[in-house]
Kinemage of the C-alpha trace (Angstrom):
@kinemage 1
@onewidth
@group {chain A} dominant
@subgroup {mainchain}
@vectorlist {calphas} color= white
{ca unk a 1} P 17.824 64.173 24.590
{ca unk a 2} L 16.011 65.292 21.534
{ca unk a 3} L 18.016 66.240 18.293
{ca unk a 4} L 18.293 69.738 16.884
{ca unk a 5} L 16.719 68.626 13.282
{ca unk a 6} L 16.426 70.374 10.253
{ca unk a 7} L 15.251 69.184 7.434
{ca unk a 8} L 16.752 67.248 4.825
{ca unk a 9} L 18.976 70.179 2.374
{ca unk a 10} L 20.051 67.646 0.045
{ca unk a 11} L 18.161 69.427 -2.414
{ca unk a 12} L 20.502 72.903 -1.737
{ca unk a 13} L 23.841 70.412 -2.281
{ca unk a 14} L 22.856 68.838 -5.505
{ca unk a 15} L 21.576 71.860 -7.203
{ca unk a 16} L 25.034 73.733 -6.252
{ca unk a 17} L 26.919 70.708 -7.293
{ca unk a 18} L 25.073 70.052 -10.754
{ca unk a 19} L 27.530 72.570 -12.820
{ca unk a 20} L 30.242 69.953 -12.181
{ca unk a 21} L 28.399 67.259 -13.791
{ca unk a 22} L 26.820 69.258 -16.820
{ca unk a 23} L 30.561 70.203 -17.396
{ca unk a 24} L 31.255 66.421 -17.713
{ca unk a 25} L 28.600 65.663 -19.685
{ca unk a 26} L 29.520 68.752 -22.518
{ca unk a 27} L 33.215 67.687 -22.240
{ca unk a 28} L 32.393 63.995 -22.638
{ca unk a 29} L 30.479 64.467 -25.846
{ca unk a 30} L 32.487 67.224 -27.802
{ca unk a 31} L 36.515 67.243 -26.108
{ca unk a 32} L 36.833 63.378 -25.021
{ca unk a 33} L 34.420 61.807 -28.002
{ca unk a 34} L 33.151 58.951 -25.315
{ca unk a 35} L 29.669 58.448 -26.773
{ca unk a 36} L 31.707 57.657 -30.173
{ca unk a 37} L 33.968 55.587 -28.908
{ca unk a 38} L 31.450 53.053 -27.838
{ca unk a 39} L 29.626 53.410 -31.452
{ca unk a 40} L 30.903 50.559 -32.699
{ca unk a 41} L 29.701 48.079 -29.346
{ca unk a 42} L 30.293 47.783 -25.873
{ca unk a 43} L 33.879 48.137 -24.402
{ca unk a 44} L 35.581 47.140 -21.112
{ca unk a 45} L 36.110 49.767 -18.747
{ca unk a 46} L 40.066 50.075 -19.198
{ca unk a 47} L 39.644 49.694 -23.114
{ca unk a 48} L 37.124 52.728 -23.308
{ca unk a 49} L 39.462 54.421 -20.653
{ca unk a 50} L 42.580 53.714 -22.603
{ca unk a 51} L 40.374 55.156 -26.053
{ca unk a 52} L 39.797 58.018 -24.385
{ca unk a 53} L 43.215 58.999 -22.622
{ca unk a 54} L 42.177 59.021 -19.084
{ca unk a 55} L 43.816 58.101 -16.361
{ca unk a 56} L 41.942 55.792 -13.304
{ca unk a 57} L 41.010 59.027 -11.171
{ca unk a 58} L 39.278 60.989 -13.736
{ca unk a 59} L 37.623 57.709 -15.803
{ca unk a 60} L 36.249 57.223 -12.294
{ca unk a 61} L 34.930 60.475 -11.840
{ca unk a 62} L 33.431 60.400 -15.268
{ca unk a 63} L 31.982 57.026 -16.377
{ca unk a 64} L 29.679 57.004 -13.221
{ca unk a 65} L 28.561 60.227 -13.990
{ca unk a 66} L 27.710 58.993 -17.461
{ca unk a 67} L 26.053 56.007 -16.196
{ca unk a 68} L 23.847 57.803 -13.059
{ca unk a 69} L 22.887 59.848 -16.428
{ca unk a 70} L 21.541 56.730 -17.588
{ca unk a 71} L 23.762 57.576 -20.907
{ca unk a 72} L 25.759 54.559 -20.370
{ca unk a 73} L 25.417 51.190 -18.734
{ca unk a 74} L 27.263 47.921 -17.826
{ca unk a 75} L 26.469 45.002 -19.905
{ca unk a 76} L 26.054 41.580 -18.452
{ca unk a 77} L 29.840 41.190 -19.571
{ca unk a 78} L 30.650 43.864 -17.487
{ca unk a 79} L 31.761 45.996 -20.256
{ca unk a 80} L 30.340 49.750 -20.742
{ca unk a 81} L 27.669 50.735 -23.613
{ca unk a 82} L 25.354 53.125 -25.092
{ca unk a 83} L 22.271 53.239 -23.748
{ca unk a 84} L 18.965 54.148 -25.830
{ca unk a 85} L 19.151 57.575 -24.560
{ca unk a 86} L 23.121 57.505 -25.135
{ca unk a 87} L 22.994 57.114 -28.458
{ca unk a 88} L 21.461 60.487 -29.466
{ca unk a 89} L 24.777 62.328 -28.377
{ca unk a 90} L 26.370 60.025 -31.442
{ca unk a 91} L 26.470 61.927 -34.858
{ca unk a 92} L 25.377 59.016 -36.800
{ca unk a 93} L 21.848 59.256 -34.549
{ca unk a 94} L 18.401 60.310 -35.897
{ca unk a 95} L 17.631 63.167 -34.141
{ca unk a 96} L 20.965 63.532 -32.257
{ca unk a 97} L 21.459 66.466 -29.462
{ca unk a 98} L 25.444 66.525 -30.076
{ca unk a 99} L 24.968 69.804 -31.471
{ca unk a 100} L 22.143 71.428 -29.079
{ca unk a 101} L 24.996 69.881 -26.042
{ca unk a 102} L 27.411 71.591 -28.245
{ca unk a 103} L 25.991 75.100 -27.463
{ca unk a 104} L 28.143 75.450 -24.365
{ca unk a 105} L 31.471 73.138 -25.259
{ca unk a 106} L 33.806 76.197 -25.740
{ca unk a 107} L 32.248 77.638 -22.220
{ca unk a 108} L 35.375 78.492 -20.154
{ca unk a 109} L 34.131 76.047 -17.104
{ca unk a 110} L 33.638 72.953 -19.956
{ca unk a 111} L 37.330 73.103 -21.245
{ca unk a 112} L 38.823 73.397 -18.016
{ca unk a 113} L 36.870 70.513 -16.949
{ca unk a 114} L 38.030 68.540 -19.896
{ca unk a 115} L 41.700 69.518 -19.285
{ca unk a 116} L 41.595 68.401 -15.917
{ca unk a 117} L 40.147 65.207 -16.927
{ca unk a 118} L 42.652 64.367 -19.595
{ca unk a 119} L 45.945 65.932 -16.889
{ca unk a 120} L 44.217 64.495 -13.862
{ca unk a 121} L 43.724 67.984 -12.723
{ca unk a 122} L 45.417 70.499 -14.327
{ca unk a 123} L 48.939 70.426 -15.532
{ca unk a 124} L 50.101 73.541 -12.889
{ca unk a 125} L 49.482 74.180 -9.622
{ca unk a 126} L 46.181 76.558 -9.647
{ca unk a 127} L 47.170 80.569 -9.012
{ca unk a 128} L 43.712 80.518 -7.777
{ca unk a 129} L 40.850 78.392 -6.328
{ca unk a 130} L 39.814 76.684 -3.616
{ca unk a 131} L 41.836 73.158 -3.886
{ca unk a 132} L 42.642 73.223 0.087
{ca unk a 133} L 44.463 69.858 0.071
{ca unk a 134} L 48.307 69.862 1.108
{ca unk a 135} L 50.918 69.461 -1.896
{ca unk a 136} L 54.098 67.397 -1.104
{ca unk a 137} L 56.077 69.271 1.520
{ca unk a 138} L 55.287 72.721 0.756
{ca unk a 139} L 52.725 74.036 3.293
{ca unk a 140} L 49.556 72.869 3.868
{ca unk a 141} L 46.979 75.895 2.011
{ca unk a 142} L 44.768 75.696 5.804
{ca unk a 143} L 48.154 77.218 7.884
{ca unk a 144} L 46.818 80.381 6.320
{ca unk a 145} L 44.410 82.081 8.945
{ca unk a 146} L 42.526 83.251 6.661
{ca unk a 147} L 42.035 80.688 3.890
{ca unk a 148} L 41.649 78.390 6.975
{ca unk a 149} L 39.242 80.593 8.561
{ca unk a 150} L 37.000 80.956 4.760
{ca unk a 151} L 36.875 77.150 3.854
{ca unk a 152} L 36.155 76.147 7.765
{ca unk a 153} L 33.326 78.363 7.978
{ca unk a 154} L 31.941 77.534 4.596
{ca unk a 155} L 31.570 73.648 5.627
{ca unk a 156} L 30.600 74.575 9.028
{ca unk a 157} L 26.167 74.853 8.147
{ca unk a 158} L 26.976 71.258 6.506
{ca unk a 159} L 28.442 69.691 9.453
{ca unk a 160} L 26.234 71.010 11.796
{ca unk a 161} L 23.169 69.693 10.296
{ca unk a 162} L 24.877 66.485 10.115
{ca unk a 163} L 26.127 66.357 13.145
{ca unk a 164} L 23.759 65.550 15.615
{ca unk a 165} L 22.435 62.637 13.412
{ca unk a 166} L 25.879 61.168 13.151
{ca unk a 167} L 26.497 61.727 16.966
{ca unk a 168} L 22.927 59.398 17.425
{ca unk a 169} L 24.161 56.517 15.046
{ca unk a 170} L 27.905 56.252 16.389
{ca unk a 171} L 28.480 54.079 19.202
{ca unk a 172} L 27.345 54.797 22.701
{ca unk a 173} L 30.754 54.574 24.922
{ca unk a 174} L 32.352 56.435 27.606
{ca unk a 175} L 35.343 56.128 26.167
{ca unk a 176} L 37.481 58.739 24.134
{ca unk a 177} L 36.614 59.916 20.268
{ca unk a 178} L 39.500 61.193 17.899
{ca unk a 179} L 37.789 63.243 15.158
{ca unk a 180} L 40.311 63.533 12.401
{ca unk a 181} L 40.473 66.722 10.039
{ca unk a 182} L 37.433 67.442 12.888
{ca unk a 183} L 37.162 70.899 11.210
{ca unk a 184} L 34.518 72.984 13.487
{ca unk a 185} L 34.650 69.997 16.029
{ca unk a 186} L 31.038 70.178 15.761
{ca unk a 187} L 30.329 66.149 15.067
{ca unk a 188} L 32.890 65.860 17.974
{ca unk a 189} L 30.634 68.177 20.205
{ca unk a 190} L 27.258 66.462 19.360
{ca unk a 191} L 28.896 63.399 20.359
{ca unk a 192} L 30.096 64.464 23.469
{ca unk a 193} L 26.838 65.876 24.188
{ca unk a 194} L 25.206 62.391 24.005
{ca unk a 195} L 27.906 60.318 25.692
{ca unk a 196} L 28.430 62.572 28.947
{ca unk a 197} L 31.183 60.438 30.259
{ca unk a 198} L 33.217 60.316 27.064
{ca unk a 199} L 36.218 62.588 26.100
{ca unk a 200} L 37.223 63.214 22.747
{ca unk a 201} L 39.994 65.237 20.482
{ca unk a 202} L 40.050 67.335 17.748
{ca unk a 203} L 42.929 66.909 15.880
{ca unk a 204} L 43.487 69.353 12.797
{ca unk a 205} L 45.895 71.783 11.598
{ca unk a 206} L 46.385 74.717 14.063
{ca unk a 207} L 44.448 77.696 11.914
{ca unk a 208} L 41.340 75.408 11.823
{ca unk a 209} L 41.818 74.595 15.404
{ca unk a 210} L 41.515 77.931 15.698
{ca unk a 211} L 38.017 78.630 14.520
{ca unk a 212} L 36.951 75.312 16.253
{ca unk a 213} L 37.539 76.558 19.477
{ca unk a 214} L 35.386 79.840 18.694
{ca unk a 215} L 32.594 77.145 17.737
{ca unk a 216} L 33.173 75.043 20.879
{ca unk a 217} L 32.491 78.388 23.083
{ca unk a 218} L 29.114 79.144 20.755
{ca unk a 219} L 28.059 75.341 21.176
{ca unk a 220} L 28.700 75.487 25.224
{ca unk a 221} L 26.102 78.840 26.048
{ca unk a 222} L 23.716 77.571 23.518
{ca unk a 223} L 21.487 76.273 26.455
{ca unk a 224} L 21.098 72.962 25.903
{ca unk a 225} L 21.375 70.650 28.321
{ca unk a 226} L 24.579 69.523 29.065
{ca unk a 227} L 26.193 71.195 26.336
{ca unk a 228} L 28.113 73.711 28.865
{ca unk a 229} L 30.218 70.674 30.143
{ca unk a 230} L 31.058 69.490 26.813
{ca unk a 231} L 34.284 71.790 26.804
{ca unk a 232} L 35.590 70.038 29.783
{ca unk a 233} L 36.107 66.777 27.891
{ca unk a 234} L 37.418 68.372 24.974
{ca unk a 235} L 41.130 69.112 23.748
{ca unk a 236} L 42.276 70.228 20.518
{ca unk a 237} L 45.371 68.610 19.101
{ca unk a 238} L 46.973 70.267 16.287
{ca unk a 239} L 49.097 68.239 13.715
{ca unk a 240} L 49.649 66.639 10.259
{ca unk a 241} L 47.452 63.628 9.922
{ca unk a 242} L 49.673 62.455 6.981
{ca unk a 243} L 52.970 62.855 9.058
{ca unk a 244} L 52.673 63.501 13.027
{ca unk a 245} L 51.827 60.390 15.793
{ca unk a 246} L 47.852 59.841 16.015
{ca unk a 247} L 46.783 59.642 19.615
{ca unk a 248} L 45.338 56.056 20.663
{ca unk a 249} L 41.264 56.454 20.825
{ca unk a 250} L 38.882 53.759 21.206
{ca unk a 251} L 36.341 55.234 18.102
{ca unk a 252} L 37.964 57.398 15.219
{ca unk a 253} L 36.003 59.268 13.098
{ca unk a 254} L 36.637 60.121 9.404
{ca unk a 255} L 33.870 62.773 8.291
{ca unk a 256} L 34.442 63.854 4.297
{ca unk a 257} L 37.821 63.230 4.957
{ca unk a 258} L 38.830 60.007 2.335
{ca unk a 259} L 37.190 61.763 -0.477
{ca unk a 260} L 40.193 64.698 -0.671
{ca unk a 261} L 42.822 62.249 -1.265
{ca unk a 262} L 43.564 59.484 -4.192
{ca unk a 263} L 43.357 56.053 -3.169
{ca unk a 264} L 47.644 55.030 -2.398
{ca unk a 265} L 46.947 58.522 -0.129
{ca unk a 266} L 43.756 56.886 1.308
{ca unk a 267} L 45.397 53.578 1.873
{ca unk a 268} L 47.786 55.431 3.926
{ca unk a 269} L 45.527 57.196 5.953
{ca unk a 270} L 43.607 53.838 6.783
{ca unk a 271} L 46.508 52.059 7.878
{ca unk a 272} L 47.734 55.521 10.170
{ca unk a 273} L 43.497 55.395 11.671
{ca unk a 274} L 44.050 51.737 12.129
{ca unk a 275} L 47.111 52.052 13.970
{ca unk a 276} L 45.708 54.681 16.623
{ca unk a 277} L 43.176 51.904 17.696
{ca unk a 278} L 42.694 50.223 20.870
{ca unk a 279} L 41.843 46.680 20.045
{ca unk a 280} L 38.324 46.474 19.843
{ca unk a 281} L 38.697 50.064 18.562
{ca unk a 282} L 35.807 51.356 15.332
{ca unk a 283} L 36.908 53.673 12.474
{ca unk a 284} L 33.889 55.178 11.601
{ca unk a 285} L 33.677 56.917 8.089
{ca unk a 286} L 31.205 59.523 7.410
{ca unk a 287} L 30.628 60.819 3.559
{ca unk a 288} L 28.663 60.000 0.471
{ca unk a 289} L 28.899 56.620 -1.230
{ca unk a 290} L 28.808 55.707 -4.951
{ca unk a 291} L 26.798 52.692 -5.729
{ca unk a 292} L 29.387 49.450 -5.321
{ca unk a 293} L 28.603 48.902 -9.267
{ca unk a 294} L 30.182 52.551 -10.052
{ca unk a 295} L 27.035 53.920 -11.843
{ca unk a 296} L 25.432 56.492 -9.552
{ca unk a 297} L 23.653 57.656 -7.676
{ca unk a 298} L 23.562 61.034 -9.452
{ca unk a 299} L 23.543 63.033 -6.647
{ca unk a 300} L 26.972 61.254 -5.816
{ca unk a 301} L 28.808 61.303 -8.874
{ca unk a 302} L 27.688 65.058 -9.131
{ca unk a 303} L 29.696 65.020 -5.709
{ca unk a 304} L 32.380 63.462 -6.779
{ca unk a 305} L 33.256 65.613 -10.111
{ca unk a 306} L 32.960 69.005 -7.253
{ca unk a 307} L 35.465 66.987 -5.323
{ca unk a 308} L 37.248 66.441 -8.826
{ca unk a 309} L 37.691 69.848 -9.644
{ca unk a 310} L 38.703 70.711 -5.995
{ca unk a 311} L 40.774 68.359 -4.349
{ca unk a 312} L 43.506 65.559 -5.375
{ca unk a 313} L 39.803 62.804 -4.793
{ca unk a 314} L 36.579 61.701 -5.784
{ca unk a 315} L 34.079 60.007 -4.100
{ca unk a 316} L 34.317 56.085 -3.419
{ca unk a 317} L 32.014 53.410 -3.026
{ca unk a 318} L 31.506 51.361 0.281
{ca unk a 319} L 32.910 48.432 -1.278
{ca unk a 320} L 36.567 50.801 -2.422
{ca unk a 321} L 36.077 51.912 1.457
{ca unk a 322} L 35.746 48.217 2.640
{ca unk a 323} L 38.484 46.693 0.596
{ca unk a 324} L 40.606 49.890 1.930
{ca unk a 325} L 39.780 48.852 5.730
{ca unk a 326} L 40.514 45.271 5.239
{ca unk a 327} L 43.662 46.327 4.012
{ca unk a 328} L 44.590 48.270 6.802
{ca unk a 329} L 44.044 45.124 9.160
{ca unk a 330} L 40.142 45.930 10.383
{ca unk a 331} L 37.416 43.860 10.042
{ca unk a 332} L 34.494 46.028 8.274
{ca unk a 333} L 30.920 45.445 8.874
{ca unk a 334} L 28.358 45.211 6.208
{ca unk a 335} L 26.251 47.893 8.003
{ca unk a 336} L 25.173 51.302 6.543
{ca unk a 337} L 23.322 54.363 8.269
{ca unk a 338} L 22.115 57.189 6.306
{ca unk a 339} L 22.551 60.416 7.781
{ca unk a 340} L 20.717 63.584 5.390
{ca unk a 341} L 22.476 65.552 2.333
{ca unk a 342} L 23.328 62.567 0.684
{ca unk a 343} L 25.512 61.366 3.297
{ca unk a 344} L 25.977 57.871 4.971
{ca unk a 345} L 28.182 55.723 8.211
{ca unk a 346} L 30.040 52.447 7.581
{ca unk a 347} L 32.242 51.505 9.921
{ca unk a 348} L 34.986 48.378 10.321
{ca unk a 349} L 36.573 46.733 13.688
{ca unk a 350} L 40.064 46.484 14.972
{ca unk a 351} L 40.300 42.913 16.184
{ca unk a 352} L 41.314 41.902 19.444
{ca unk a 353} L 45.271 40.593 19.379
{ca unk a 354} L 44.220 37.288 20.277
{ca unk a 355} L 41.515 37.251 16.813
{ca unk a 356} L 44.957 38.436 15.113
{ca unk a 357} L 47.340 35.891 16.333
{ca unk a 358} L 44.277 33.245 15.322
C-alpha cells in the first residue's frame, strides 16, 4: 500500500525551535558565566555543573547544547573544555564576542531562560504558557476541552507526517497495539491501516480522546483503501497513564511521550509499559535522540531546551532510553530507524517467562 509522503519538514522544526537554544547560549555566557568557568582548564561534568549551580536536568539541557555548538567539547578524560571557537565568549580573548552576545542578555526570553535553568524551571507554577504536563494531584492541564483541544491540534500536522513512516517500520502483527498518550490516534490509525487484522487502543485522557475520535472519522472517508474499516478495530480508552491499570497489548507504543517527564518519572512509566506486556511483547519508543556522548546533534539539543522550557523533560539519548528499558525488565535491541523531523524508533523485548526464570 503506498505511503502518503511528504517531504522531510525538519527544516520548519529546527528553525521554530532555534530561539530556545540562542536563549541558552546568551544566558550561558552573561547569567551562568560557563565559558569562564572552564578558563582556567577542562572540568568534569559535575564539577562545572556544581560551578555553575545547576541541577542534573537543566546541566543536561545545556552542556549538549554548548557542545552541538561546537563551543565546548569532551576531552579524552572525559571532562568538558573550551573549544577554539569557545574561547572567544571568554573576556580575557583577543577578539572576544561576549559583548556583541551581550546585545540581547537582558531580553525578557534570555533571563527567563536563565532562571529556569538555575530553579529547574521556574520557582512558581506558570499563570500562563503552554507547560501541558500534569502537576502532583491537581488536575491534569489536558481535562480542559479547550486547552486539550489547542495543544492536540497543534501536534496533530507533526504526527501525521510521521505517522505513516512509523506505522511501516513497527512490527507487522495481527495482534493488538496500545498507543500511549496516542494524542490524534493518528500513528495508531496508520498502523491499523497496514496490519488489517490487528486491533489497537488509544489510551489518553478523555478531552484528547475527544478530538481523536473527530480525527478517526476524517481518517476513515479519506478514501484510501482500507482506511474505512480501520474504526472497527479501534477503541479509545481514557485514563491516567501515571495512575490507572494499562491494558495488556502485545506492541506498546511511546511516541514523544518520555521526553515530558524527568527521568525517576520516566523510570516509572517504563516499568508501568513493561508491565502491560505479553511476553514476547515490544515497547516501541518514537522521539528524537541525543547523541549517546551528550554533545548534539544540534537539531536535538535545540529540541530538548523547547521541551525545557515547556514540560517537567528534555530529550534523552538511546543509551538513557536503553539503560531505562533494561531497568524495567526488557531486553532492548541495538536497532535504530529514522523516521523524518529529526525523529527516530528503538525498541526493547519483554522476555518470555521461561528466559526470566533462566
Amino acid at each position: 500500500m503506498p505511503i502518503p509522503l511528504s517531504p522531510d519538514l525538519a527544516p520548519i522544526t529546527r528553525h521554530a525551535r532555534a530561539m530556545y537554544s540562542s536563549r541558552l547560549l546568551i544566558a550561558a555566557v552573561h547569567h551562568l558565566n560557563v565559558f569562564e568557568s572552564l578558563t582556567n582548564g577542562p572540568l568534569s561534568l559535575a564539577d562545572l555543573q556544581q560551578r555553575i549551580g545547576l541541577r542534573e536536568r537543566p546541566a543536561m539541557v545545556l552542556l549538549p547544547a554548548l557542545c552541538a555548538m561546537q563551543l565546548l567539547a569532551y576531552d579524552s578524560d572525559g571532562k568538558l573544555h573550551l573549544t577554539a571557537i569557545g574561547r572567544h565568549l571568554t573576556r580575557g580573548a583577543t577578539p572576544t564576542l561576549m559583548d556583541y552576545v551581550g546585545l540581547e542578555k537582558n531580553d525578557p526570553g534570555v533571563i527567563e531562560m536563565a532562571e529556569r535553568l538555575r530553579n529547574d524551571g521556574l520557582p512558581q507554577p506558570e499563570p500562563t504558557g503552554i507547560a501541558y504536563v500534569k502537576e502532583g494531584d491537581v488536575p491534569s492541564p489536558m481535562d480542559d476541552p479547550e486547552v486539550a483541544r489547542f495543544l492536540t491540534m497543534a501536534l496533530a500536522g507533526r504526527a501525521q507526517c510521521l505517522a505513516p513512516l512509523v506505522a511501516e517500520k513497527l512490527p507487522k502483527h495481527s495482534g493488538h497495539l496500545l498507543d500511549v498518550a496516542g494524542g490524534t490516534g493518528y500513528f495508531t490509525y496508520e498502523w491499523l491501516l497496514v496490519n488489517p487484522q490487528a486491533t489497537a487502543t488509544v489510551f489518553d485522557r478523555p478531552s484528547v480522546l475527544a478530538v481523536a475520535k473527530e480525527v478517526l472519522e476524517t481518517f476513515c472517508q479519506s478514501g484510501r483503501p482500507g482506511a474505512a474499516g480501520v474504526k472497527e478495530r479501534v477503541q479509545f480508552m481514557p485514563g491516567d497513564m501515571l495512575a490507572d491499570e494499562l491494558p495488556q497489548t502485545d506492541l506498546l507504543l511511546a511516541a514523544s511521550l518520555f521526553h515530558d517527564w524527568p527521568t525517576e518519572t520516566c523510570q516509572v512509566l517504563a516499568h508501568r509499559f513493561a508491565a502491560s506486556l505479553r511476553p514476547e511483547g515490544e515497547l516501541w519508543i518514537h522521539d528524537a535522540f541525543l547523541n549517546d556522548a551528550l554533545d548534539g546533534p544540534l537539531a536535538v539539543t535545540d529540541y530538548s531546551a523547547q521541551l525545557f522550557w515547556v514540560t517537567k523533560g528534555r530529550a534523552y539519548s538511546r543509551r538513557e532510553y536503553r539503560q531505562l528499558l533494561h531497568n524495567a525488565g526488557l531486553i532492548p535491541s541495538l536497532d535504530s530507524f529514522s523516521t523524518q523531523m529529526d525523529y527516530g524508533l528503538i525498541w526493547a523485548k519483554k522476555p518470555h517467562k521461561a528466559e526470566i526464570n533462566k
